[in-house]
PLY file of the C-alpha trace (Angstrom):
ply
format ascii 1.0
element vertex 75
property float x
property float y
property float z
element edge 74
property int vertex1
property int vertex2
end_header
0.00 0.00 0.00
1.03 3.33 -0.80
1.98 6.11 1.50
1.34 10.01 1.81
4.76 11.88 3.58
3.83 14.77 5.16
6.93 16.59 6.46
6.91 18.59 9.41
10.47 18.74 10.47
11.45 22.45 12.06
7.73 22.60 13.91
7.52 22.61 17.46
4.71 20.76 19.39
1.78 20.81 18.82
2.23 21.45 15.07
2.85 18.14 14.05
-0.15 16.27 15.20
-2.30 19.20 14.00
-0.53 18.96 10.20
-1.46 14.92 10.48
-4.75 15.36 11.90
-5.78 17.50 9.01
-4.25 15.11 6.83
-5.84 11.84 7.87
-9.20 13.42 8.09
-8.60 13.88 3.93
-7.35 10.25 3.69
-9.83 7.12 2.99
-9.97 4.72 5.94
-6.81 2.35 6.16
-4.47 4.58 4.20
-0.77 5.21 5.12
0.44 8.52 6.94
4.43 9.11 7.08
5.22 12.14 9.00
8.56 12.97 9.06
9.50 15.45 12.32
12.38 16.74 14.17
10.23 17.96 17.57
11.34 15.29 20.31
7.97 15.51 22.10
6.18 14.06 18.63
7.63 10.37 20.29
5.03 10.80 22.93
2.36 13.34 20.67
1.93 10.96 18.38
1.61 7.87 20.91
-1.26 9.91 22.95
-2.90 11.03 19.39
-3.40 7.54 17.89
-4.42 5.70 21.46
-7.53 9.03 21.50
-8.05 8.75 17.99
-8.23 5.03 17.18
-5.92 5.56 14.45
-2.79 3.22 14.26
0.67 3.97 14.95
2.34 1.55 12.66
5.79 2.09 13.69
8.27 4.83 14.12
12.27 5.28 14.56
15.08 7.95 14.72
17.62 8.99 13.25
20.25 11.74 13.34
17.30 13.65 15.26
14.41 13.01 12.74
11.75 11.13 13.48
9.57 9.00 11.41
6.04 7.68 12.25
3.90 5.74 9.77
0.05 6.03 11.05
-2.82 4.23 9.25
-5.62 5.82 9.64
-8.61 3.94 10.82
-11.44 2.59 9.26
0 1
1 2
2 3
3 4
4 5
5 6
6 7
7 8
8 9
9 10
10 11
11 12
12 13
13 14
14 15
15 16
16 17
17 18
18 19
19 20
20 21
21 22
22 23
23 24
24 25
25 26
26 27
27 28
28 29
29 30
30 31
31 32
32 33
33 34
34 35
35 36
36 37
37 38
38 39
39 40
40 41
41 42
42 43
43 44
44 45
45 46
46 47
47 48
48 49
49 50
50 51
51 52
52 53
53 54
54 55
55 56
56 57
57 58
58 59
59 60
60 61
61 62
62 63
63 64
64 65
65 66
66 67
67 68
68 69
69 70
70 71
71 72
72 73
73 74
């Protein structure tokens, strides 16, 4: 399955989650979200937004202080 990016890197908390809540709420249920952020606090952001939202948080990592999260969005 395909994936949208949505880069974010350079905005503080709470900008990311806002930039990937507008995005999921465009995307058709069980579509791919990669958002690609360099705010440390996203680690935990994200984890809070996807247990509220019911979306899933597929996976993320870090490296050379970027983050990557891959959400799907739910059904």
């Amino acid at each position: 399955m395909s994936e949208t990016l949505l880069d974010v890197k350079g905005m503080s908390c709470p900008l990311p989650v806002l930039r990937a809540n507008r995005a999921l709420r465009t995307m058709p249920g069980g579509a791919r979200l990669r958002v690609v952020a360099t705010d440390r606090a996203a680690i935990s952001d994200f984890q809070a937004y996807c247990r509220e939202t019911g979306h899933a948080l597929l996976a993320w990592s870090e490296e050379a202080g970027t983050y990557s999260f891959l959400i799907r969005r739910k059904e």
